[in-house]
C-alpha positions in Angstrom: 108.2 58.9 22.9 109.2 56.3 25.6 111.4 57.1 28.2 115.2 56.3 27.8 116.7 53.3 29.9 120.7 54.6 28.8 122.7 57.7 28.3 125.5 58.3 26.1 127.7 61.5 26.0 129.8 61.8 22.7 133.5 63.3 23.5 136.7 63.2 22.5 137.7 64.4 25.7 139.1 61.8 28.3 138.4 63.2 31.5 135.1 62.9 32.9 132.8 65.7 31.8 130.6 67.7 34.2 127.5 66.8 32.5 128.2 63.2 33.0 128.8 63.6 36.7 125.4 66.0 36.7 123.8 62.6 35.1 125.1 60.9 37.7 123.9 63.1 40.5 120.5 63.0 38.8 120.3 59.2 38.9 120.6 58.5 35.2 122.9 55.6 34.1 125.5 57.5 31.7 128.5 56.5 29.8 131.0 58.7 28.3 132.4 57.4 25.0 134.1 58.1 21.9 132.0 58.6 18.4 133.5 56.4 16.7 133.2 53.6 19.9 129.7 54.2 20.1 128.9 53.9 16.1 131.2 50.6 15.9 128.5 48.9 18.8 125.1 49.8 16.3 122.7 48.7 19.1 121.1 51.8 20.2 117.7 50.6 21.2 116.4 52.7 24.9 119.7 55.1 24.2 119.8 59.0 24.4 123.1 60.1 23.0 124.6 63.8 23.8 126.9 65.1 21.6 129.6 67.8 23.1 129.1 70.9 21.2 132.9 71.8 19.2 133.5 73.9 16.5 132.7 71.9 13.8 128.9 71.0 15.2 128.2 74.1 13.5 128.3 75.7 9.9 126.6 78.4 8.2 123.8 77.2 7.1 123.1 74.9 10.3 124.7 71.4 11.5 127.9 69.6 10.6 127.1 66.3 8.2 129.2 64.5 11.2 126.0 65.3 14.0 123.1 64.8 11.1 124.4 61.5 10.5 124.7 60.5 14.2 121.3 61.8 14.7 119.5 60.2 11.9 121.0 56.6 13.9 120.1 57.5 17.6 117.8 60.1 19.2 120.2 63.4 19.7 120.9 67.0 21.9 123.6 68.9 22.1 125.4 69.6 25.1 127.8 72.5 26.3 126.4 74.3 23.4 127.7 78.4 22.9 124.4 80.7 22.6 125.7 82.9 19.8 126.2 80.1 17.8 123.7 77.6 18.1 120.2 78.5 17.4 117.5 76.3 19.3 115.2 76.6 16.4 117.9 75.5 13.9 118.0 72.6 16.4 114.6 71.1 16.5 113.6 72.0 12.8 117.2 69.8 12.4 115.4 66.9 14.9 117.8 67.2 17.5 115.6 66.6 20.7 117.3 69.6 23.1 120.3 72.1 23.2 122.0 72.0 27.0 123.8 75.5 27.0 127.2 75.9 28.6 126.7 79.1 31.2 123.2 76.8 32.5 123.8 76.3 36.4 124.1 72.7 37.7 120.5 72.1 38.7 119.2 73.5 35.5 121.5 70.9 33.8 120.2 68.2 36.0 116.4 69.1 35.1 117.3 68.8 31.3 118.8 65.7 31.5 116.2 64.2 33.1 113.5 66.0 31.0 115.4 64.4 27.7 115.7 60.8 29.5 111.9 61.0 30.1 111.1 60.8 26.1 110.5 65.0 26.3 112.3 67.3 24.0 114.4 70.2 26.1 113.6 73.5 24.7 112.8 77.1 25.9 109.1 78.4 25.5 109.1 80.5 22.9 110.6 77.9 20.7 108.3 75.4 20.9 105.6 78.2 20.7 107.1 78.6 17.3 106.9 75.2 16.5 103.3 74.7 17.4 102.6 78.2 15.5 104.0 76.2 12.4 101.9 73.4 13.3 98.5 75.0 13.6 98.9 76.6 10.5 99.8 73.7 8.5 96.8 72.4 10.0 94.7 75.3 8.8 95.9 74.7 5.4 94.9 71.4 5.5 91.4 72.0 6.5 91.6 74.5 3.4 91.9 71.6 1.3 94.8 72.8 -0.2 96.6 70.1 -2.1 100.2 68.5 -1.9 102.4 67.7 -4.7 101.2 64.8 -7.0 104.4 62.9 -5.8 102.6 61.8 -2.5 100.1 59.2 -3.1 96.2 60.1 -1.0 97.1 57.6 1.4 100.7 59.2 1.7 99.2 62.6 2.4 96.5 61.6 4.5 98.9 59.9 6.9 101.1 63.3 6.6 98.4 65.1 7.6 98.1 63.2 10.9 101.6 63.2 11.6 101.9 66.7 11.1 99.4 67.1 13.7 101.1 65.3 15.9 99.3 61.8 15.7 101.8 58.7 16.1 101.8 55.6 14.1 99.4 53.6 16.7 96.9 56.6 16.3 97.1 56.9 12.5 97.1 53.2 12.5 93.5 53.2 14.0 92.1 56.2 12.4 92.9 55.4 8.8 91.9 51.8 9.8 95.0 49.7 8.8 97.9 47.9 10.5 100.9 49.6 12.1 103.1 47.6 10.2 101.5 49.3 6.9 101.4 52.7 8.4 105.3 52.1 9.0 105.9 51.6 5.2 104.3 54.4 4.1 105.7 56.9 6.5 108.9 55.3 4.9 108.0 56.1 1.9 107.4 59.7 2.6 110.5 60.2 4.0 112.2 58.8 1.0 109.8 60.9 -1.3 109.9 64.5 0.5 114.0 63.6 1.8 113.2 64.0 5.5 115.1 62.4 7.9 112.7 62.7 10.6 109.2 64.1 11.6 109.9 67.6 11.8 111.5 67.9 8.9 108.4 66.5 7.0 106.3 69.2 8.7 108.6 71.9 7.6 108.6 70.3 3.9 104.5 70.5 3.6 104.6 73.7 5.3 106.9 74.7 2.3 104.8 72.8 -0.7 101.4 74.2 0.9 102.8 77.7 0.1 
């Protein structure tokens, strides 16, 4: 992903959070807003939004419908997150793009804020070692020939194929030999087909109809 020009810090609070004076430090242009301020502008184009971790980010069985919805309008992390209750795998199977702890020391803030501004996703190791276990064994099935539900059409699974291996539109574009625009309707289309909001979801739903 490109880099980020903005950054936007979701908060109720009115006083000046210490993540948005780490941002500062770090040489990233931040603002601090309200939610329902930054959802009323609906320009998000070159915008990284953090959302302050509360107690309603969280449920049982994984994120609020409030931080889904956010996140399916602007790329998303959490910030000033509690350990015990947010799981970073949760997190990036949900397509949030990095969890920011609250006991993480200023400098180690600082590094993650500029890590997410450069277009990376902020997560621990062993996380995204899980992740690209998933991955490589999604791509093992595949070279197994092992067939997807009849509800994707072969062009629709071919171009899931490449995404789930990591491949962006431009790249699946020139392999399958067609325009960007086309490959842009058809990933689409999957979404809509397998309900996935965003990439990794879709990997996680053929891992699941591969089994």
């Amino acid at each position: 992903m490109e880099r980020f020009s903005r950054l936007i810090l979701l908060t109720d609070e009115t006083e000046q959070l210490s993540t948005c004076r780490h941002a500062r430090a770090a040489g990233i242009d931040v603002e601090q807003t309200t939610l329902a301020a930054f959802t009323a502008q609906r320009q998000y184009k070159g915008i990284l939004a953090g959302y302050q971790f509360s107690s309603e980010t969280s449920v049982k069985k994984g994120f609020s419908a409030k931080l889904l919805s956010v996140s399916r309008q602007v790329p998303l992390f959490l910030f000033q997150a509690e350990r015990q209750l947010i799981d970073p795998n949760r997190a990036l199977f949900a397509g949030l793009r990095g969890v920011i702890y609250n006991d993480e020391k200023p400098d180690i803030i600082k590094i993650a804020l500029q890590t997410l501004m450069s277009g990376q996703l902020y997560y621990g190791r062993k996380v995204m070692s899980d992740a690209l276990d998933a991955l490589f064994q999604l791509r093992e099935q595949n070279n197994k020939r092992i067939k997807l539900p009849s509800l994707l059409t072969d062009q629709e699974q071919r171009i899931s194929m490449l995404i789930a291996e990591g491949a962006r539109n431009k790249e699946i574009a020139e392999q399958l030999q067609i325009s960007a625009n086309t490959v842009k309707v058809h990933v689409s289309a999957i979404f809509k087909k397998t309900h996935s909001r965003n990439r990794t979801e879709l990997v996680r739903w053929l891992q699941e109809a591969s089994t």
